[in-house]
C-alpha positions as CSV (number, residue, x, y, z in Angstrom):
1,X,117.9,90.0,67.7
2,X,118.1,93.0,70.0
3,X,119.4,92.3,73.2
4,X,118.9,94.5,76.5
5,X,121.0,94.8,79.6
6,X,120.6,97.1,82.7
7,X,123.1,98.1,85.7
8,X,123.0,99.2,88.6
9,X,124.7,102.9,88.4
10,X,123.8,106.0,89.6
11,X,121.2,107.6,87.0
12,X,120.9,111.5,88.4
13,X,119.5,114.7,87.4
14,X,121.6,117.8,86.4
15,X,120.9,120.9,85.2
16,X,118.0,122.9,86.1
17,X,114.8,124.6,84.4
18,X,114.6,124.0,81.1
19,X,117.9,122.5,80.8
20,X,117.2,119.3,83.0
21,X,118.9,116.6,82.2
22,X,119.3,112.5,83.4
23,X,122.5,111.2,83.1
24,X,124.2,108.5,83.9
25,X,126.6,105.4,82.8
26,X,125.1,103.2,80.4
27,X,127.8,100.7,79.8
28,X,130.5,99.6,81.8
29,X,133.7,98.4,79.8
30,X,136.1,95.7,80.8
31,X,133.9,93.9,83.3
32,X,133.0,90.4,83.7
33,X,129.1,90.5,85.1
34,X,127.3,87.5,86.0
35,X,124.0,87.5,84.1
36,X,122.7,84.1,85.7
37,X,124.3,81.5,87.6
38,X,127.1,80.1,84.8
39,X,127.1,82.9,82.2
40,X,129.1,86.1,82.6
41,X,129.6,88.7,79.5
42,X,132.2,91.3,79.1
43,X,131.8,94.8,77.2
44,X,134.9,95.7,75.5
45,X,136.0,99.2,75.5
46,X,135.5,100.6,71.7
47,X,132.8,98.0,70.7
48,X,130.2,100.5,70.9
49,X,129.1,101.8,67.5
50,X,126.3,104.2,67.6
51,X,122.9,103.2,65.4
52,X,122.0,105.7,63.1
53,X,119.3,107.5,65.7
54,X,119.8,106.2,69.1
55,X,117.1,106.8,71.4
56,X,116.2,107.7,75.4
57,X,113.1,105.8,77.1
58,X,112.2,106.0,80.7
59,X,111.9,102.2,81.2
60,X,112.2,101.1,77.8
61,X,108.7,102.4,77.3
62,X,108.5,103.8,74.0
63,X,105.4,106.1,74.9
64,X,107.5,107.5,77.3
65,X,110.6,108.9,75.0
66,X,113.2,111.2,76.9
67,X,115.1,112.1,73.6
68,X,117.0,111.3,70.7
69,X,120.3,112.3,69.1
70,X,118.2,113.6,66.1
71,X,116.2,115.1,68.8
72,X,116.2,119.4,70.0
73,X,117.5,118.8,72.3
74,X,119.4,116.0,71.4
75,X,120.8,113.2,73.7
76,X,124.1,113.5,74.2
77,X,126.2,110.2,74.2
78,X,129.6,109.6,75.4
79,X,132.3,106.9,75.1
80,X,135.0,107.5,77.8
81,X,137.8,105.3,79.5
82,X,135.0,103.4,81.7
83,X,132.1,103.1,80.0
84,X,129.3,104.7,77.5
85,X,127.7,107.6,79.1
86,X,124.7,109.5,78.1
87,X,123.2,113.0,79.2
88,X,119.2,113.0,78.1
89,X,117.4,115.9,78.2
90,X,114.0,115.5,80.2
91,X,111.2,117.1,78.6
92,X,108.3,119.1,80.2
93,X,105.4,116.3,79.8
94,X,104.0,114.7,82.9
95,X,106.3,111.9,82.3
96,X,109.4,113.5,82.6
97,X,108.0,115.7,85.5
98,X,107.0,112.1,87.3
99,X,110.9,111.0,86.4
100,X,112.2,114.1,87.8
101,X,110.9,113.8,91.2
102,X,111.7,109.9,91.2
103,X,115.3,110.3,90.4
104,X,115.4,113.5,93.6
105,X,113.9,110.7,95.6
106,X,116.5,107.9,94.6
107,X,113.8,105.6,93.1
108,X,115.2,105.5,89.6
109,X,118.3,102.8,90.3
110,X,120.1,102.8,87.4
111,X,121.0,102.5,83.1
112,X,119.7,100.0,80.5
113,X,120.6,99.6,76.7
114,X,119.4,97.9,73.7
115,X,121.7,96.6,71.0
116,X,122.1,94.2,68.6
117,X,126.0,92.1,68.1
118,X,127.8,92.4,64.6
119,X,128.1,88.8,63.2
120,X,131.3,87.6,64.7
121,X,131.4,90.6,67.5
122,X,131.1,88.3,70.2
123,X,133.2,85.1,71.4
124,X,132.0,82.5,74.0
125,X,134.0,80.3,76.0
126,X,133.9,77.7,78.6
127,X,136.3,77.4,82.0
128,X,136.2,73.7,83.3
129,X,133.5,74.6,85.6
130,X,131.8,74.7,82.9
131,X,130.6,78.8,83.0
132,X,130.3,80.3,80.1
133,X,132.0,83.4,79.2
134,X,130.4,85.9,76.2
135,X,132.9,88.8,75.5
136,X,131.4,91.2,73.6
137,X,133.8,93.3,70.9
138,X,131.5,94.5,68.1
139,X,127.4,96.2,68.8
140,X,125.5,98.4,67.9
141,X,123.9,100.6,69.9
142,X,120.2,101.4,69.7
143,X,118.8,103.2,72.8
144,X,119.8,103.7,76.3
145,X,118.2,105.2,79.3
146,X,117.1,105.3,83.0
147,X,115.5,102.6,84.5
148,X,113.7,102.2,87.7
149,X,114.8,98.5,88.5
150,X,117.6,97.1,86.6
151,X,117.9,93.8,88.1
152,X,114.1,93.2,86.8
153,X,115.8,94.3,83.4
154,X,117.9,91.7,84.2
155,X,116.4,89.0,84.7
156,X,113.4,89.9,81.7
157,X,112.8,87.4,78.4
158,X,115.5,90.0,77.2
159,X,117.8,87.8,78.0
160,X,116.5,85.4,75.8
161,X,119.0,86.0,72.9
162,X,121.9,85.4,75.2
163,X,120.6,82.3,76.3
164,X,119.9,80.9,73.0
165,X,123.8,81.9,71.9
166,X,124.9,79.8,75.0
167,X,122.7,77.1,74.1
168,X,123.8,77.0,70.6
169,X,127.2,77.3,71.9
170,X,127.2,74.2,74.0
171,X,124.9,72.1,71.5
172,X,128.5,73.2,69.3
173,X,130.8,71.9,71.7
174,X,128.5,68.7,72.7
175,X,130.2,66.3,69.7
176,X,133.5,67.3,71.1
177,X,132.4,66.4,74.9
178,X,130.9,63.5,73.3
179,X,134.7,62.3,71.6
180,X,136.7,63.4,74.8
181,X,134.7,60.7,76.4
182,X,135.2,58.3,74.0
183,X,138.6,59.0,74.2
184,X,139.0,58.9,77.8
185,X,137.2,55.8,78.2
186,X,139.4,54.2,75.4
187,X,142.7,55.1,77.7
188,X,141.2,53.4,80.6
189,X,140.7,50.3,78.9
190,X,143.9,50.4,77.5
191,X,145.7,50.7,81.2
């Protein structure tokens, strides 16, 4: 199931004319972030592989495609120290002219991706608070863009793959909770 996350990072334009170009961080590596309250996820630095065509929406809007790395011009990705970056070209349709004056005027906030994690890519833990913790080592990369509000990104039914991972994680762990009661209670009677 494809999964989508957004952050809040600066998405800017660069270049000018015909070369403009939105660009900004798309994933941050090495960082716990705190998708609701008790559930944080972690990026690993190299666990971004590339999907054969990955693509650049405006807001995850498919009508509203920015470029791809099959495209002329092609986006341009970029896996460095700190994160994934990418540098789409914006093309000359009303679209991108709308995109252009809304990143001048600071309105577009920030990065979103779409991926999908290799089977056994991710690993999910508990801490006694019981918060879990989703580190991330293997996915695959299918688009990444600009995005007007992130933190409604956030909080979308895109989330709803992570959620069901958690879910299936603690229905996992619930016979084990179940026996370290039993077990506890067993040690009290025995004192």
């Amino acid at each position: 199931m494809r999964e989508v996350r957004a952050i809040i990072t600066e998405a800017r334009a660069a270049g000018e004319g015909d070369d403009k170009r939105v660009q900004g961080l798309g994933i941050i590596y090495d960082q716990w972030t705190e998708l609701w309250p008790g559930y944080k996820e972690r990026i690993q630095r190299g666990a971004v592989k590339r999907a054969d065509t990955v693509k650049s929406y405006f807001n995850h809007d498919p009508s509203q495609v920015l470029s791809t790395t099959d495209s002329d011009p092609a986006l341009d990705l970029l896996d460095g120290d700190e994160g994934f970056a990418f540098a789409s070209p914006i093309p000359p349709t009303s679209y991108g002219r709308d995109l252009e004056v809304n990143l001048e005027r600071g309105n577009v906030k920030g990065s979103s991706f779409a991926f999908t994690v290799a089977a056994g890519g991710d690993k999910l833990t508990e801490d006694d608070d019981g918060v879990v913790y989703r580190d991330i080592s293997a996915l695959t990369l299918y688009e990444v863009g600009p995005v007007t509000d992130p933190a409604y990104v956030q909080t979308s039914a895109s989330l709803r793959s992570a959620r069901e991972a958690v879910e299936e994680y603690q229905r996992s762990k619930s016979p084990t909770r179940r026996n370290m009661a039993e077990r506890k209670q067993k040690l009290a009677r025995l004192k």
